[in-house]
C-alpha positions in Angstrom: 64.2 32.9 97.7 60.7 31.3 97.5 59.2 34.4 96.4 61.5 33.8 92.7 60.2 32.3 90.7 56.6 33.5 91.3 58.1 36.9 90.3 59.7 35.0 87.3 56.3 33.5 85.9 54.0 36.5 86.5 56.6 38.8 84.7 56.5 36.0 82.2 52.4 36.5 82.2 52.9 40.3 81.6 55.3 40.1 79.0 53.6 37.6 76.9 50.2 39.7 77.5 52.5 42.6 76.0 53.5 41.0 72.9 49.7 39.6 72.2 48.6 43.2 72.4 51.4 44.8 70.3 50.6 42.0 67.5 46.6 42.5 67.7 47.5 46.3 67.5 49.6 46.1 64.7 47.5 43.3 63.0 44.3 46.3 63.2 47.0 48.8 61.9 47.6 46.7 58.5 44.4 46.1 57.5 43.6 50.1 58.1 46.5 50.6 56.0 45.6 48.1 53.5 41.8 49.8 53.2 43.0 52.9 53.1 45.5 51.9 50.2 42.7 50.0 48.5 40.4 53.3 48.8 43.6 55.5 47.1 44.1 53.4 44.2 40.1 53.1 43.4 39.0 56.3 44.2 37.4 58.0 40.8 39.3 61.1 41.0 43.0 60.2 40.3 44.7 60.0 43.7 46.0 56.3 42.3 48.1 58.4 39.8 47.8 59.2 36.2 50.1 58.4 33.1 50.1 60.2 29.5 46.8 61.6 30.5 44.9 58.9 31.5 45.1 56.6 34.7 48.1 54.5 34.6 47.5 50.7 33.3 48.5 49.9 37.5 45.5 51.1 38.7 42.3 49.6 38.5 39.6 51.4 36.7 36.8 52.4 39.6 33.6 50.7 39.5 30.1 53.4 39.6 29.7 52.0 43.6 33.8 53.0 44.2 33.7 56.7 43.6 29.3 57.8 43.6 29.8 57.5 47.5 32.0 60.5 47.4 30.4 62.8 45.1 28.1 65.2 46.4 24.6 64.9 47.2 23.4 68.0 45.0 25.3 69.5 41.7 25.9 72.8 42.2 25.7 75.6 38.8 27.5 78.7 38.7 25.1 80.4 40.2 23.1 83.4 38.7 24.4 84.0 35.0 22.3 85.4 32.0 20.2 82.6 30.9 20.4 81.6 27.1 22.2 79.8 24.7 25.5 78.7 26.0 29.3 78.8 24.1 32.6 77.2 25.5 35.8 78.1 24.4 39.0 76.2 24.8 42.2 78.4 24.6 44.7 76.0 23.7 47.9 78.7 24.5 46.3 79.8 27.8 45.1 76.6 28.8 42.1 77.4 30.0 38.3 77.3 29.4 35.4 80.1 29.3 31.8 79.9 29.3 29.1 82.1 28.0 25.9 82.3 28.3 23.4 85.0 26.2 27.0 86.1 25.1 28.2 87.1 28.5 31.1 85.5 30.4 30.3 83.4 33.0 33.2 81.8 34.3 36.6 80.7 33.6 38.9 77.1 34.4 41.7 75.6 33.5 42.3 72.8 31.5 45.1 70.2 30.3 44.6 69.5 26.6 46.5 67.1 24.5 50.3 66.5 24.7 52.8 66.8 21.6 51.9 64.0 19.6 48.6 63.4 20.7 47.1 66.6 20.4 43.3 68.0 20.8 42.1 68.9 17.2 41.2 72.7 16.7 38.0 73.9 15.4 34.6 74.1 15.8 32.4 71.7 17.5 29.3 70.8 19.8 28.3 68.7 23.1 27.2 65.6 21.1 26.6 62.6 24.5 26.8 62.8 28.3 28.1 60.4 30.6 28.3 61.5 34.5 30.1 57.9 35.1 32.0 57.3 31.8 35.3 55.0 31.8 37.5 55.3 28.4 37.2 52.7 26.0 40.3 53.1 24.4 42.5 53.1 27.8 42.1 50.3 30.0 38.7 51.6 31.3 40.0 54.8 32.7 37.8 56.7 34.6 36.4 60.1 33.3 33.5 62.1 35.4 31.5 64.3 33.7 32.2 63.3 30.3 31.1 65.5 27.3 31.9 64.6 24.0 32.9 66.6 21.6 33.7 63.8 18.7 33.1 60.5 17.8 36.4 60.0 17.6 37.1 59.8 21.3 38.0 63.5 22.2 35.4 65.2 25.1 36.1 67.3 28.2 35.9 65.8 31.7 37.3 65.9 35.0 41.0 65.3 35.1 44.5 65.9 36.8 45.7 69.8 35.7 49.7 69.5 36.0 49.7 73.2 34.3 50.6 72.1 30.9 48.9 69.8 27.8 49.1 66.3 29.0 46.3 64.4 28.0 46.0 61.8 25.2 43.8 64.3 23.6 40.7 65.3 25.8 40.4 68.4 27.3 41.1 67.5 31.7 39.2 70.1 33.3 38.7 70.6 37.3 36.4 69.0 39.3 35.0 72.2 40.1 34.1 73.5 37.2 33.2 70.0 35.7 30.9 69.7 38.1 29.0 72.8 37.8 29.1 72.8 34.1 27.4 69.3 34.0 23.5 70.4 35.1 23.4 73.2 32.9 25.1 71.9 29.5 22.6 70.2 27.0 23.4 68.6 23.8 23.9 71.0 21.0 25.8 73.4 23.1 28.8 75.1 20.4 32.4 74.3 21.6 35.3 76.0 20.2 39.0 74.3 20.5 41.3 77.6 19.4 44.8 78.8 19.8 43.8 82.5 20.6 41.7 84.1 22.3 38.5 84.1 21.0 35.6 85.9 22.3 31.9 86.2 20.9 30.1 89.7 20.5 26.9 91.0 19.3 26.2 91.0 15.2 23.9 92.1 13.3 23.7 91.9 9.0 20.6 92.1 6.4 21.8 88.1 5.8 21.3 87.0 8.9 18.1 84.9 9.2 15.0 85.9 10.8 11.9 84.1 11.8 9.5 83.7 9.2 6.0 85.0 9.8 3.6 82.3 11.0 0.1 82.7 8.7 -3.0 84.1 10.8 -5.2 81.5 12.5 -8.6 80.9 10.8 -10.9 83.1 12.3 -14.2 81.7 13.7 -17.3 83.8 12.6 -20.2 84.8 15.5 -22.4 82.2 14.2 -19.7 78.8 14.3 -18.8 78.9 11.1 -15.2 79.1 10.1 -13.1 81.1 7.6 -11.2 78.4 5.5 -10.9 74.3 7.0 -12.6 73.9 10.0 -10.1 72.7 12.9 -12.7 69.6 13.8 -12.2 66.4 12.5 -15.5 65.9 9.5 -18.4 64.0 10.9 -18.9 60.7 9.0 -23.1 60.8 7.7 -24.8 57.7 8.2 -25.5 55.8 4.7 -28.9 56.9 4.3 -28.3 60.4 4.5 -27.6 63.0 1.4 -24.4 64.7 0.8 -24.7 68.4 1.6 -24.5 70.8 -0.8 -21.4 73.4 -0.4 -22.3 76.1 1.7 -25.4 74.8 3.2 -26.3 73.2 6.1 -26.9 69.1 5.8 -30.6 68.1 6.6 -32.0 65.1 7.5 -33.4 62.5 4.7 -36.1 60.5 5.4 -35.2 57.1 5.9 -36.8 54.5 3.2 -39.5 52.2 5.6 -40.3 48.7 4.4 -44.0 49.9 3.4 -42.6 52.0 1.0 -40.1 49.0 -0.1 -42.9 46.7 -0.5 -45.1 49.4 -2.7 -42.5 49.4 -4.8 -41.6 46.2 -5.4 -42.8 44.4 -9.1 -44.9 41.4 -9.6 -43.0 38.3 -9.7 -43.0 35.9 -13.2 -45.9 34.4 -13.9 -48.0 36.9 -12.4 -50.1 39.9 -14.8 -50.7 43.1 -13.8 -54.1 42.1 -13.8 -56.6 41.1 -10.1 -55.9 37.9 -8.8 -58.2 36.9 -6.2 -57.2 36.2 -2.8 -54.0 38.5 -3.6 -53.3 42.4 -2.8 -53.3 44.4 -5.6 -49.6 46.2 -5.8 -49.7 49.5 -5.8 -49.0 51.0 -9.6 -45.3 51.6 -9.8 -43.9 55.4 -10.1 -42.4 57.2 -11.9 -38.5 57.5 -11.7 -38.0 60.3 -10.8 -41.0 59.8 -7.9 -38.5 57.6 -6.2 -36.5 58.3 -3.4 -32.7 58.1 -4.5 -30.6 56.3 -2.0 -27.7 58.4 0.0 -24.5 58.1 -1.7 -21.6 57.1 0.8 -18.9 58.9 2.1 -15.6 57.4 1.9 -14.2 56.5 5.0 -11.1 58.6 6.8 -8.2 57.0 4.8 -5.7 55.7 8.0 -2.4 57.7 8.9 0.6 57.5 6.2 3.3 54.7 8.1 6.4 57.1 9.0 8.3 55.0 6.7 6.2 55.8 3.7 6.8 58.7 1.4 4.8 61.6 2.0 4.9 64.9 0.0 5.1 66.6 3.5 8.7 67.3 5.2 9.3 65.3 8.1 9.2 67.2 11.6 12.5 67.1 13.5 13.0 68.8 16.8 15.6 70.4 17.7 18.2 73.9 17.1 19.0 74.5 13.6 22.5 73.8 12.5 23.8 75.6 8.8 26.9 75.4 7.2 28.3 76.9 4.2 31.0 75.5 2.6 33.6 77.7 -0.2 35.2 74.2 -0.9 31.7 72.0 -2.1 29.7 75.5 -2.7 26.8 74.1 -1.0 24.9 75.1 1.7 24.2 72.5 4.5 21.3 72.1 7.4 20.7 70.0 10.0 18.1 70.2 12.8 18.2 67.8 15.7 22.0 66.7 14.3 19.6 64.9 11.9 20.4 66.1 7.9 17.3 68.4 6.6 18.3 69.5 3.0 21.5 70.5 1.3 21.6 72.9 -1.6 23.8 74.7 -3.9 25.3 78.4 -3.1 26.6 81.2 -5.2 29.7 82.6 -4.0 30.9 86.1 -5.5 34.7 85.2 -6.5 34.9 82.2 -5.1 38.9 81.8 -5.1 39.3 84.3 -2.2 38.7 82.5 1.0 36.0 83.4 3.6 37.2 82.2 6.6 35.8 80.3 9.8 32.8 82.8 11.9 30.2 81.1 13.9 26.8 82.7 14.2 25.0 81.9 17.0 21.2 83.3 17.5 20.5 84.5 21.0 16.6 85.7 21.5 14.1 86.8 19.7 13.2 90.1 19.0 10.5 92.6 17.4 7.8 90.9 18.7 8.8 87.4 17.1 10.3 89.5 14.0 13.5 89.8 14.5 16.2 87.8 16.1 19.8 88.5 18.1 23.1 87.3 16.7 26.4 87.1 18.0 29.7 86.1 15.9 32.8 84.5 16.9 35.7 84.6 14.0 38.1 81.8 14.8 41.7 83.0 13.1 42.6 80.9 9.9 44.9 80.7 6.4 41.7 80.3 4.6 43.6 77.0 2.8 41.1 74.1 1.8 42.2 70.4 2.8 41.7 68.6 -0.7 41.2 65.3 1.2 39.4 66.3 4.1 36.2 64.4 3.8 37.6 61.2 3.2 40.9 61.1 5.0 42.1 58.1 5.5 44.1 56.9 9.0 46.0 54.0 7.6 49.9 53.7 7.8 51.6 53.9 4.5 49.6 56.5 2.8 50.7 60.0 2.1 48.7 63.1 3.4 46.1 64.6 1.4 47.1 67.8 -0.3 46.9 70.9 0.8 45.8 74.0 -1.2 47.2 76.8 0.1 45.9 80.7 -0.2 47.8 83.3 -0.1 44.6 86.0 0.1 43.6 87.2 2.9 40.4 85.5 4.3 37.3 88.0 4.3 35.5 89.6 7.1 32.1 88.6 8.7 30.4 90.9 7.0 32.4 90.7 3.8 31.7 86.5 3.8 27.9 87.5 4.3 28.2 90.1 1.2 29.5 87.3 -1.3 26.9 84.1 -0.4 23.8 83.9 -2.2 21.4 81.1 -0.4 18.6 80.8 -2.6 15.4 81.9 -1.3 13.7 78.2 -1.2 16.6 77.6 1.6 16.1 80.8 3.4 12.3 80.3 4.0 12.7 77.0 5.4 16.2 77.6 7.6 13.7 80.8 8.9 11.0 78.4 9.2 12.8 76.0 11.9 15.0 79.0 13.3 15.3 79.0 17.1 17.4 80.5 19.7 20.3 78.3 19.9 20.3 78.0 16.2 23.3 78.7 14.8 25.6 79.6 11.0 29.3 78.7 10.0 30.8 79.7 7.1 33.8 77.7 6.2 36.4 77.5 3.6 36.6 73.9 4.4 33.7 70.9 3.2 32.0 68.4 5.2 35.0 66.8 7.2 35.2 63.0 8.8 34.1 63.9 12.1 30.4 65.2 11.2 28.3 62.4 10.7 25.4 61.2 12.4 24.4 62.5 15.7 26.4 65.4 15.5 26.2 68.7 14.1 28.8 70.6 11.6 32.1 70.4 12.8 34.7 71.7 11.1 38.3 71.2 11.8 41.2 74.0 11.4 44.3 71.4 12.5 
């Protein structure tokens, strides 16, 4: 009987040891949970859920810190590929993406473009900005990774959910696979088609095309120093008391004018005769004119560098792929280098009713020894209509759509576009001038639209 309640209190002491531990325990499970939760719904790459193709307003937008610890050390390419100028092209039917490089595929990916009534606009575009850790500024900070913008307007392609179908708010979702590999290798400039076919490029070539112009010979430099036309040295400034050099002849040294010879020279002072004063030196009898030494005449000095903001009958230097685009609609043909406006200038179009359609030329390589250079074409399917209002559109409710002018012709061929432009010759020697690989043509029946502006290239929108 003694022995009871002993029992009684040190089962008591277990039991209550028991509970302790099953609370601690489940105390260290919740806030695992609760991290792990926390982790989910900031992690950068959408395991917090997305909505209408961007991360739903109940997540919070990751900060840089929340998802750069989980990206790799080292960006990985697509291994080895042809290198040159790269193309990307968006197949809005298939849903998926292709890259090219020197004109040869490289890889494939899907995407998720825009859903019915927010669509991805078709056309023709370029890589315009870059932003590894961009969040969207039109939808609650939403996350996008490897952002490449295509628009000004908010549309780029990034890393994204891929639910199999267009669901985006018009951006162009891509894996995290192939975002990350296309991010190191991409640079800005890099042509970007958005199309509803298949569209491939292959090798062109055409008498139109443009070539590299011919770079003048180099002044030659003779055995003896001297130089065939301006020397490449900087002129030497003479002192003041030497003589000008006559053209073709070497300068020599003038002998500078000593105060002895000064003093000879110098005339009586008033009151005095020409005649002997004593206890005064007799001046020497003054010479003739043209005895005298004649001073050095001066060279100017170097006038100073023309301000960048001044005028200057030279053309600025931009860096940078060429861009040119001819336009049926304003007759005028267009060129940018850099994304930075060069020169626009007026084209002759043989019958100019019949539409040309929407090719891209894109120059590969050089070739013949700096002569020549490699094309390739890409013909994105059109009606060949011109949008009356496209370069002013405006996005304001209440106002009816611009017209459209349709055309029933059929639009022409590549070559058959390249047949009926006339650029004059002052525009070919200077597009030839700047051309580069990477450089590139489009012929549209369209003008300038909204979307090109500054810091972009041409881009030309088809819907």
């Amino acid at each position: 009987m003694g022995a009871g309640p002993g029992c009684n209190r040190s089962g008591s002491l277990i039991l209550r040891t028991a509970l302790l531990s099953t609370v601690a325990l489940g105390f260290l499970a919740g806030l695992a949970t609760s991290a792990d939760a926390y982790w989910r719904r900031t992690s950068y790459f959408g395991r917090g859920g997305w909505y209408g193709g961007y991360y739903g307003h109940h997540v919070r937008a990751a900060s840089h810190s929340g998802y750069r610890a989980s990206e790799p050390k080292k960006d990985v390419g697509f291994g080895d590929y042809p290198k040159g100028p790269l193309q990307l092209v968006v197949n809005i039917g298939t849903q998926r993406v292709t890259l090219y490089s020197n004109g040869v595929r490289v890889a494939q990916g899907p995407v998720s473009t825009g859903m019915p009534g927010h669509p991805t606009p078709h056309g023709v575009f370029s890589i315009i900005e870059k932003d590894r850790y961009h969040h969207s500024n039109l939808y609650s900070g939403a996350p996008m990774p490897y952002m490449q913008r295509i628009t000004w307007s908010g549309v780029a392609i990034h890393e994204g959910v891929l639910p199999g179908h267009p669901a985006s708010h018009g951006c162009i979702r891509t894996s995290h696979d192939f975002a990350q590999k296309l991010w190191p290798i991409t640079k800005l400039g890099v042509r970007f088609l958005v199309t509803t076919t298949e569209v491939t490029p292959s090798d062109f070539s055409h008498p139109k095309l443009f070539v590299p112009l011919p770079k003048p010979p180099e002044a030659g430099i003779a055995a003896n120093g001297a130089t065939e036309g301006r020397s490449a040295r900087m002129p030497i400034r003479l002192a003041d008391n030497a003589p000008a050099a006559e053209a073709g002849a070497a300068p020599a040294a003038a002998p500078a004018v000593t105060t002895e010879l000064r003093k000879s020279v110098e005339m009586p002072t008033s009151g005095q005769s020409g005649a002997d004063t004593p206890g005064t030196a007799q001046p020497a009898e003054r010479p003739a004119t043209d005895d005298l030494p004649k001073p050095a005449p001066t060279i100017d000095p170097l006038k100073p560098l023309v301000p960048w903001r001044a005028k200057s009958d030279q053309p600025i230097k931009h860096a940078g792929q060429v861009a040119v685009f001819v336009s049926r609609k304003e007759k005028k043909v267009f060129v940018r280098q850099g994304m930075v406006p060069i020169f626009d200038m007026p084209v002759e179009i043989d019958d100019p009713d019949q539409p040309l359609g929407l090719h891209v030329f894109t120059a590969l390589e050089v070739t013949e020894d700096g002569a020549g250079m490699r094309w390739n074409l890409m013909t994105v399917p059109t009606d060949g209509s011109i949008d009356e209002g496209y370069r002013g559109r405006s996005r304001r409710r209440g106002k009816e759509p611009p017209p459209v002018v349709v055309n029933l012709k059929m639009p022409s061929t590549a070559v058959e576009a390249l047949d009926r432009i006339h650029i004059p010759k002052q525009a070919l020697d200077r597009i030839s001038e700047l051309l580069t690989p990477g450089s590139s043509l489009v012929i549209s029946d369209q003008g300038l639209g909204r979307e090109t502006g500054r810091g972009t290239e041409f881009i030309v929108l088809t819907r």
